[in-house]
C-alpha positions in Angstrom: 13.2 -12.6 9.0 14.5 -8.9 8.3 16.4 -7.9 11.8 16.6 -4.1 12.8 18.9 -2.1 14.6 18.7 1.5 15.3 21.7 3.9 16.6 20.2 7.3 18.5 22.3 10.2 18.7 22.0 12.6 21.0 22.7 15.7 23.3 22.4 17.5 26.5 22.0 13.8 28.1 25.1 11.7 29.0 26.1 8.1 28.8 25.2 7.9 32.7 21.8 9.8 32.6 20.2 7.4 29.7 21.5 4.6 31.1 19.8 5.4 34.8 16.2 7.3 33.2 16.1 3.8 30.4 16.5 1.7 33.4 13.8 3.6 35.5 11.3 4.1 33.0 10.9 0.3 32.2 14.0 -0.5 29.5 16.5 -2.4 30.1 19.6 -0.6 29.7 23.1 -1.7 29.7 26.5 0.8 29.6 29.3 -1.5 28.5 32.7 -0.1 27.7 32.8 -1.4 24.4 30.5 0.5 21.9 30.3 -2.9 19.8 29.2 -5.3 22.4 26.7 -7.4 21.1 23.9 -7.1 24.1 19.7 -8.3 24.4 19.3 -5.3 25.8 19.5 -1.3 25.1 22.8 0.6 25.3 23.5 3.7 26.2 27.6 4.5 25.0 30.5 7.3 24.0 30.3 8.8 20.8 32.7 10.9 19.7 31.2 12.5 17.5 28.3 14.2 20.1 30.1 16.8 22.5 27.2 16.6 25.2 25.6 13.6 24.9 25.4 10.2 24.4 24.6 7.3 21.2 21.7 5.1 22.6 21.7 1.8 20.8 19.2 -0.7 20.8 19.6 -4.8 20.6 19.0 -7.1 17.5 15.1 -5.8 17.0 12.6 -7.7 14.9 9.4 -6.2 12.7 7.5 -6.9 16.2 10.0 -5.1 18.6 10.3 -1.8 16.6 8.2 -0.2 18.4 10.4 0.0 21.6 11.7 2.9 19.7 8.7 4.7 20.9 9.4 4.5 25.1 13.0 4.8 24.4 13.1 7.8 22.5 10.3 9.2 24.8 12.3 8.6 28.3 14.9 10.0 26.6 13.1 13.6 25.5 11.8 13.9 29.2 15.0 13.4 30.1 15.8 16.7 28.2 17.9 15.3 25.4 17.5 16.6 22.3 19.0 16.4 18.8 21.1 18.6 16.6 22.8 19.1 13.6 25.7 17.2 15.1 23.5 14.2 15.6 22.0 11.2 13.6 19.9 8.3 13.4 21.5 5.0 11.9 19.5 2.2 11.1 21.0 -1.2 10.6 19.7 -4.3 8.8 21.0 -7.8 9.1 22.5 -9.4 5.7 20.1 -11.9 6.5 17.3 -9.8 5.0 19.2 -10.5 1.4 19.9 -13.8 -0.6 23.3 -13.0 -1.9 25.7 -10.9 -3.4 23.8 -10.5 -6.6 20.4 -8.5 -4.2 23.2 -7.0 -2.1 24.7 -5.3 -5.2 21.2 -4.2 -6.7 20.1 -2.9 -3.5 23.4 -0.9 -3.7 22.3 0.6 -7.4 18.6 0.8 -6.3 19.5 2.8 -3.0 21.6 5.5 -5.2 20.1 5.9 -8.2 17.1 6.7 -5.8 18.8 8.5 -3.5 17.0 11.8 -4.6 14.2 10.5 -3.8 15.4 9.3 -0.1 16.7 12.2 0.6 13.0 13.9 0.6 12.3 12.0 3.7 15.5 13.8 5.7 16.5 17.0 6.7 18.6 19.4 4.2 21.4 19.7 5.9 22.4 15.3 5.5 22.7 16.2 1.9 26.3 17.7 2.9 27.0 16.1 5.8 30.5 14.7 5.6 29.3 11.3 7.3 26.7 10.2 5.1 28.1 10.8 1.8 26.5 10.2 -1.2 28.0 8.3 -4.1 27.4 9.5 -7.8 26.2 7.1 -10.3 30.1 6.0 -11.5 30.9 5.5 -7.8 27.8 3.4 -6.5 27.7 1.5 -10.0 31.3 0.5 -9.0 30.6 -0.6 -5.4 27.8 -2.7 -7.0 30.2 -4.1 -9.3 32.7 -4.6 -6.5 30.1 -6.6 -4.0 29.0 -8.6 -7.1 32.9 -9.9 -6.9 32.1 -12.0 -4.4 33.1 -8.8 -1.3 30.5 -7.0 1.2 32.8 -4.4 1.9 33.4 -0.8 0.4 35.8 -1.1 -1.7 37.8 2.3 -0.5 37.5 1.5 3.5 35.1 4.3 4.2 32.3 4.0 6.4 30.8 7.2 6.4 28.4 7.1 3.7 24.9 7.4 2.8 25.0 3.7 3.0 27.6 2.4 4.4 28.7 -1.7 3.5 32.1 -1.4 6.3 29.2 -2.9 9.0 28.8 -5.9 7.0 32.0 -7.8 8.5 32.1 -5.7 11.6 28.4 -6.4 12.6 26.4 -8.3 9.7 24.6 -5.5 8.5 24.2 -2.8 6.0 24.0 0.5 7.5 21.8 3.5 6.6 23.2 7.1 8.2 21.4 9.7 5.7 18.6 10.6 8.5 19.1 12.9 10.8 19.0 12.7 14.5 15.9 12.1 15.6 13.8 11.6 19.2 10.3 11.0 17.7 9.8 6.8 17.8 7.4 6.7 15.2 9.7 8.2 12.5 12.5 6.2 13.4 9.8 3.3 13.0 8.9 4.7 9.4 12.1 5.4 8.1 13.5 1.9 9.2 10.0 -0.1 7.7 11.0 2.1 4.5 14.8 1.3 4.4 14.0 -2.6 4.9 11.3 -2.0 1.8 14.5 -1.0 -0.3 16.2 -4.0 0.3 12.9 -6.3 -0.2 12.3 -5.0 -3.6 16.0 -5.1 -4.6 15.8 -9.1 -3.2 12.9 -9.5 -5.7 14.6 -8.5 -8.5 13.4 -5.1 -9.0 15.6 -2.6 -10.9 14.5 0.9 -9.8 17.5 1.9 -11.1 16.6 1.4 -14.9 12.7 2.7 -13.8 12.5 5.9 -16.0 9.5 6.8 -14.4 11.4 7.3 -11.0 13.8 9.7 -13.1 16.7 7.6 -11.8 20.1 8.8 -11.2 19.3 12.6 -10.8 21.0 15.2 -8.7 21.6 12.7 -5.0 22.2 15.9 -3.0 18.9 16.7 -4.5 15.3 16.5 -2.8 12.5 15.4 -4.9 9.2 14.5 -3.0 7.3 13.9 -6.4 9.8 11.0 -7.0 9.5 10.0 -3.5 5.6 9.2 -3.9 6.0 7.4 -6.9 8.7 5.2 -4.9 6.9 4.6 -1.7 3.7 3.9 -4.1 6.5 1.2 -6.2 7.5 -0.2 -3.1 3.3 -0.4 -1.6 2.4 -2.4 -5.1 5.4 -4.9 -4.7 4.4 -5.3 -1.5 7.2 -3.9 -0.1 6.1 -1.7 2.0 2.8 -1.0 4.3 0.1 1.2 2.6 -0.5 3.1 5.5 3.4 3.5 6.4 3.9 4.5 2.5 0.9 7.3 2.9 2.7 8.6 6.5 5.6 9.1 4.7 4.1 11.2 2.0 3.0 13.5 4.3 6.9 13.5 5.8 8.2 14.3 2.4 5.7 17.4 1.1 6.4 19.0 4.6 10.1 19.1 4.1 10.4 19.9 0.7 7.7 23.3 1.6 
């Protein structure tokens, strides 16, 4: 079973605040003093990289728990939080969503070489952002080769990529940080039902990366939502993805790219 976990930046609320409104409006809340405390239940921690604000994390989630995302990301916008360019919205997935190295490492070349694509689905300004990198083909193509070896980790220690492979010994997962912050549920939702997609097809053997239809390896600081609809349509007719999820996320990807 895929397992989902989802890191919500954001401002003008504090650790204290969305720890107390969570708690009131129905969602169990915790506020540890360790940021990687392992907890059942919502977190509300420091981040340093949010001046005002807080990181609202949420526990080990499955397909059928996602949609908690939706009260806790409502609670906190009544609360008056609100996101900025300073902010993101992680999305973890357990390693027990892939078979091995070998799916790891094609998810790796599938997630780049697509990672035009992706990017129609966030805001412009993640394509620069110094904590999501993106890797160019020689640089992903060596990760892959790298995690084939028999490691999950990035090879050169960094965690603040695109996708980053430094939460596989430190949590179990892979980590996704292109998207922007975000306090609408049902997007967080989407984007995480898309990322686990990625890695489904990759597990099944699927080289998008070699898919010249999908125009792979272009520009990744590019946005192309014409490549976009042919992936979500790849992953809907592998059955990777929901239909109706795939169709929501068309609609996401015209509006941004105008």
């Amino acid at each position: 079973m895929t397992t989902f976990g989802m890191e919500f930046e954001i401002q003008g609320v504090s650790v204290q605040k969305a720890y107390r409104v969570l708690n009131e409006g129905g969602v169990n809340c915790e506020m540890p003093n360790s940021q990687h405390v392992t907890s059942e239940n919502w977190k509300a921690v420091y981040d340093g990289s949010v001046s005002n604000g807080a990181e609202v994390v949420s526990p080990i989630l499955n397909e059928h728990r996602l949609n908690e995302a939706v009260a806790v990301t409502k609670i906190l916008k009544t609360a008056g939080a609100r996101v900025d360019l300073a902010t993101g919205f992680h999305v973890h997935i357990g390693l027990n969503a892939f078979n091995g190295n070998d799916s790891l490492a094609q998810f790796i070349l599938n997630y780049y070489s697509m990672h035009h694509a992706i990017s129609s689905l966030v805001a412009p300004s993640r394509l620069t952002n110094r904590f999501c990198k993106a890797l160019e083909q020689h640089e992903a193509e060596a990760e892959a080769e790298f995690v084939r070896g028999g490691r999950t980790v990035s090879r050169d220690g960094n965690r603040y990529k695109s996708l980053n492979l430094m939460s596989t010994e430190r949590h179990g997962t892979v980590e996704v940080r292109l998207h922007q912050g975000t306090l609408n549920g049902v997007k967080a939702i989407a984007w995480s039902q898309f990322i686990a997609g990625l890695i489904k097809i990759s597990v099944n053997g699927v080289q998008l990366n070699e898919n010249e239809n999908l125009n792979p390896w272009a520009n990744p600081r590019l946005r192309d939502s014409d490549s976009c609809a042919l992936l979500l349509d790849t992953l809907v007719s592998n059955d990777c993805l929901n239909a109706s999820t795939a169709d929501w996320l068309k609609v996401r990807a015209r509006t941004l790219q105008g």
